[in-house]
C-alpha positions as CSV (number, residue, x, y, z in Angstrom):
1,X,34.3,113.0,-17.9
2,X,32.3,110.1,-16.1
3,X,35.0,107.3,-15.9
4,X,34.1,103.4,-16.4
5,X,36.6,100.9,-15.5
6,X,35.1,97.6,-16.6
7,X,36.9,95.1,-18.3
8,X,36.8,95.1,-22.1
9,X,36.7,91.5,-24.1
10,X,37.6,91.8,-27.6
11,X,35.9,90.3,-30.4
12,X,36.2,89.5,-34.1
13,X,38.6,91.6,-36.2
14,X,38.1,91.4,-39.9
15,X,38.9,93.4,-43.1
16,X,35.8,95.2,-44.8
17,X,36.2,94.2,-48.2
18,X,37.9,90.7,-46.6
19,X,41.0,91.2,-48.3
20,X,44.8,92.3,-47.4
21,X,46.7,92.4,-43.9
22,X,44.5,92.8,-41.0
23,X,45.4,94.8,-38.1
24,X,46.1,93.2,-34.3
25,X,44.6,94.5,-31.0
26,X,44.5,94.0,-26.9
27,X,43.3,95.0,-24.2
28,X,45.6,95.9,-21.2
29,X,43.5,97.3,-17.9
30,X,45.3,98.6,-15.2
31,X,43.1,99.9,-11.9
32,X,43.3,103.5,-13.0
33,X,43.8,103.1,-16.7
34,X,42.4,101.0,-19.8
35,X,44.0,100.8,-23.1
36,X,43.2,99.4,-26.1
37,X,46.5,98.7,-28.1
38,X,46.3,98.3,-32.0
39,X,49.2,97.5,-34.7
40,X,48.6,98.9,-38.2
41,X,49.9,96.4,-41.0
42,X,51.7,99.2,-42.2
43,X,52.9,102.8,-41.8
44,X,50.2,105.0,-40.3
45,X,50.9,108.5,-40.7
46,X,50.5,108.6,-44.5
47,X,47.1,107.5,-46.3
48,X,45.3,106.4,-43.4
49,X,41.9,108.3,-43.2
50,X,39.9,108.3,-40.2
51,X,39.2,106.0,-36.5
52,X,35.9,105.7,-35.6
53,X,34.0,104.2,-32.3
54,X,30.2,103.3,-33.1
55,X,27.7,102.1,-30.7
56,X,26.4,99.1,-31.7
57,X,23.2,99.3,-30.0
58,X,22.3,102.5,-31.4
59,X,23.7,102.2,-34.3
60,X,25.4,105.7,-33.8
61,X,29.4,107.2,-34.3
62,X,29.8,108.1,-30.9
63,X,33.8,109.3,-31.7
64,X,35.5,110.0,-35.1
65,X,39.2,111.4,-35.6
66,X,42.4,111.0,-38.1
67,X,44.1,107.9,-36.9
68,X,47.4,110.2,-36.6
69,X,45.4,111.5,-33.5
70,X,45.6,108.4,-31.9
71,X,49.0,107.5,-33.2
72,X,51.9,106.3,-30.7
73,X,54.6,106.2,-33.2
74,X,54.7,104.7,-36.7
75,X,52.4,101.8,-36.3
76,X,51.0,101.8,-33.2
77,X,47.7,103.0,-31.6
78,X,47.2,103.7,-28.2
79,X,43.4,104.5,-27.1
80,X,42.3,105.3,-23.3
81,X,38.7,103.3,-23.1
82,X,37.5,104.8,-19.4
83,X,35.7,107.1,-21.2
84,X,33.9,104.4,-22.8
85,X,30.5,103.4,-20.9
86,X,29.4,99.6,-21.0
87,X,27.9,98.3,-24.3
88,X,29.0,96.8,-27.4
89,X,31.1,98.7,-30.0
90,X,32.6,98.7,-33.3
91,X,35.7,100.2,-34.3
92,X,36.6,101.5,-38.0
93,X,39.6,102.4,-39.2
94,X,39.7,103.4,-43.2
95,X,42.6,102.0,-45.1
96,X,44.4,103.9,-47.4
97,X,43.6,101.5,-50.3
98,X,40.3,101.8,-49.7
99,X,38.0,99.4,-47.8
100,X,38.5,99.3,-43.7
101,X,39.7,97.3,-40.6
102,X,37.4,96.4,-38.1
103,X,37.5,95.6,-34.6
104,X,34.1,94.2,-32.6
105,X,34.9,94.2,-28.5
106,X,32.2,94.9,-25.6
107,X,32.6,96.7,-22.1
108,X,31.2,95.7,-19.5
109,X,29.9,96.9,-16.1
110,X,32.9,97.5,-13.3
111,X,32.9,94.0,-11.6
112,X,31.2,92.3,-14.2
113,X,33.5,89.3,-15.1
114,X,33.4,88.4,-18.9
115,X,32.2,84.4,-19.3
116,X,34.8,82.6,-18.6
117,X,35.5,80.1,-21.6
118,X,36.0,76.6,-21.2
119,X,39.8,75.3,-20.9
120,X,41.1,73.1,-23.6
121,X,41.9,69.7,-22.5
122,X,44.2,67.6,-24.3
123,X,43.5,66.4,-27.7
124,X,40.7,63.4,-27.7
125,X,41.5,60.4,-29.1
126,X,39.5,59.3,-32.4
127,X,36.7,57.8,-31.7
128,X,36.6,54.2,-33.0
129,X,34.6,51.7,-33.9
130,X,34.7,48.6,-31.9
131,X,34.4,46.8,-34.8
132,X,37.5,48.3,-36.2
133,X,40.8,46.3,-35.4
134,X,43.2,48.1,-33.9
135,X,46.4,49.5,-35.3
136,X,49.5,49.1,-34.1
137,X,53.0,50.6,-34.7
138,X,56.6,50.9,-33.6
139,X,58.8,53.8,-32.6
140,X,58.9,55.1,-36.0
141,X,55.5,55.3,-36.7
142,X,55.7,52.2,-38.9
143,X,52.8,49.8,-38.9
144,X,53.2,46.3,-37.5
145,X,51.2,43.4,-38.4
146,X,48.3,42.9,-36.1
147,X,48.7,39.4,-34.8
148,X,45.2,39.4,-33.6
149,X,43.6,40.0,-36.4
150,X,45.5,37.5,-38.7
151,X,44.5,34.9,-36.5
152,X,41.1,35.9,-36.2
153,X,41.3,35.3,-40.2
154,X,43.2,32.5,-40.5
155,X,40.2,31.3,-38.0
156,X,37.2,32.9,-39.8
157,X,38.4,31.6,-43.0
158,X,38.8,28.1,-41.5
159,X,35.9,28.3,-40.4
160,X,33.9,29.4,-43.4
161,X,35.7,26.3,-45.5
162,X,34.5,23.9,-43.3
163,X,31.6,24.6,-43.3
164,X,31.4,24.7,-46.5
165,X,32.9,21.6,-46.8
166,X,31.3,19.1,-48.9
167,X,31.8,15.1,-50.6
168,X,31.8,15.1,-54.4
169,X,31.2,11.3,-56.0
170,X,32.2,9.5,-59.2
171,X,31.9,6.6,-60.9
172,X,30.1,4.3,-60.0
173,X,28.0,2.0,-57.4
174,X,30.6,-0.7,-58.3
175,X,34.0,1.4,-58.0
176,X,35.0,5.3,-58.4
177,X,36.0,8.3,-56.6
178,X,34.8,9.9,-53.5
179,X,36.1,13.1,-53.9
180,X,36.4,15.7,-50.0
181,X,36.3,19.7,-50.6
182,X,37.1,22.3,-48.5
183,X,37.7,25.6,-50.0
184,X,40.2,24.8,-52.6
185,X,41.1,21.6,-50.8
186,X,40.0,18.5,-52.8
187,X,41.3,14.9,-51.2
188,X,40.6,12.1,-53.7
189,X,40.0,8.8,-52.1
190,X,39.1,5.2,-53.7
191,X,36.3,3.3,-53.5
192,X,34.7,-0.4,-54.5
193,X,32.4,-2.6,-53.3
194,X,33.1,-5.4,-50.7
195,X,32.1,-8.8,-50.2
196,X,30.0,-10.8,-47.5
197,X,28.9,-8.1,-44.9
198,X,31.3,-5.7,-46.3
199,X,28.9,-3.6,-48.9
200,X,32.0,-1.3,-50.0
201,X,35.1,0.1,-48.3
202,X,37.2,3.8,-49.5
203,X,40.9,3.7,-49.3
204,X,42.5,6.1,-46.9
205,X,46.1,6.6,-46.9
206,X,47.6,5.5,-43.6
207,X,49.6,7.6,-41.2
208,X,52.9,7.4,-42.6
209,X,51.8,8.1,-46.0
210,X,49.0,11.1,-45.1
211,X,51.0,14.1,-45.3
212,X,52.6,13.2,-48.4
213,X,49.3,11.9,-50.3
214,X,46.5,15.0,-49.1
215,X,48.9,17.3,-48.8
216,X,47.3,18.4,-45.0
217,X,48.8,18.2,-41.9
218,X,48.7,15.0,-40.3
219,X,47.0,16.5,-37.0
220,X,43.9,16.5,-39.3
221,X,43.1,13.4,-40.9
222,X,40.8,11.9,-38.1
223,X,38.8,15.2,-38.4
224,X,38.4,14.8,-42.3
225,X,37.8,11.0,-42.2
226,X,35.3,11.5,-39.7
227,X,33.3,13.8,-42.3
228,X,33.8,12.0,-45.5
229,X,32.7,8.7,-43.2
230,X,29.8,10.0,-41.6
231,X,29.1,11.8,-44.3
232,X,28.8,9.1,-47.4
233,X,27.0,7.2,-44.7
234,X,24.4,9.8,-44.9
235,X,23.9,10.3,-48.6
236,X,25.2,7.0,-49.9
237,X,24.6,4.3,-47.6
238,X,22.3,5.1,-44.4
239,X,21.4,1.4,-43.7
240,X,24.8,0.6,-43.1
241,X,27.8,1.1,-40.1
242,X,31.7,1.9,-40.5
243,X,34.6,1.6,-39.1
244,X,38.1,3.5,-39.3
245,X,40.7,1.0,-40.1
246,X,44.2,2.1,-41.0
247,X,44.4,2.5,-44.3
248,X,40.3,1.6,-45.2
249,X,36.8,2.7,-44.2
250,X,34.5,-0.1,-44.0
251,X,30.7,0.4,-44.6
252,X,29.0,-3.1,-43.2
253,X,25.4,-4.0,-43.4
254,X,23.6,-3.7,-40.2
């Protein structure tokens, strides 16, 4: 007997039909001796049929026995390969309910090194979009509130009201309401027509009183009388120029 001492890799093992226990295998090669170690799911001297070794290339049974002849014990099978030449192989075992295991593995040449496979490196973190805000959490997995994105709302939604912002007018020429919005922000403010160069002044509460009348923090209120001036000058009264008093904004003719 010609003996062949390269390496055997082992391939997929399956159930043919794909049901019940399937069996387990290696590979152990020693530098005088190869074995091919297999574990029946269950006893294997009663009901087992045959082991069989089939070329795959050829498509031929090149070795067929009772599994008892192969038998190390009650569940174990012990097979010397060296007599196996270099190729790719198929081993069947028939199951005593029927059906088979399988076992696909492939010799190859002495000092011929199977392809080595590719390490696995740790675990990749997801990938994310950088769109996406990121999560955070404490020791116990719990998330906490993502400071950054809150104020990037608070700031979007700021933003968006303002510009949205808008003067709303009633009454009329004489005397009325001009009305600021901003979101769900609505500031009412007085207004009536002057006298001399004075062609009409709006009421404005002063700084004590701000807060308390518009509801808004007093760190706005130049801000907002700056739009509803600037803006009524616009729409209502272009011809004309203003001043911020205290508690008054006063549209004069030019």
């Amino acid at each position: 007997m010609q003996p062949y001492y390269g390496i055997i890799e082992l391939g997929e093992i399956t159930n043919e039909p794909p049901d019940g226990e399937e069996i387990t295998a290696r590979f152990v090669h020693y530098p005088d001796c190869q074995q091919l170690i297999i574990w029946l799911p269950q006893y294997g001297g009663q009901g087992y049929g045959n082991i069989r070794l089939i070329d795959c290339a050829k498509n031929a049974v090149i070795d067929d026995r009772p599994v008892t002849d192969r038998l190390n014990g009650g569940i174990q099978i012990l097979w010397d390969t060296l007599e196996v030449g270099p190729g790719d192989y198929r081993v069947e075992i028939d199951h005593p309910d029927g059906g088979k295991h399988v076992i696909l593995f492939k010799k190859y040449k002495k000092g011929v090194q199977p392809p080595q496979k590719a390490p696995e490196g740790p675990p990749q973190p997801e990938k994310r979009n950088s769109e996406e805000p990121i999560v955070y959490r404490d020791g116990f997995g719990n998330e906490l509130p993502n400071e950054d994105l809150i104020l990037r709302e608070k700031i979007f939604n700021k933003m968006a009201a303002q510009f949205g912002r808008k003067i709303e007018y009633s009454g009329t020429f004489r005397a009325g309401t001009i009305t600021y919005v901003e979101g769900d922000l609505r500031i009412n403010f007085y207004h009536e027509m002057g006298g001399g160069n004075c062609m009409f002044y709006v009421d404005i509460p002063n700084e004590t009183s701000w807060e308390a009348a518009t509801h808004t923090p007093l760190s706005r209120r130049q801000e907002i009388l700056d739009f509803v001036a600037e803006t009524v000058r616009r729409e209502q009264a272009s011809s004309t120029r203003y001043e911020i008093q205290d508690s008054a904004i006063v549209y004069y003719y030019q």
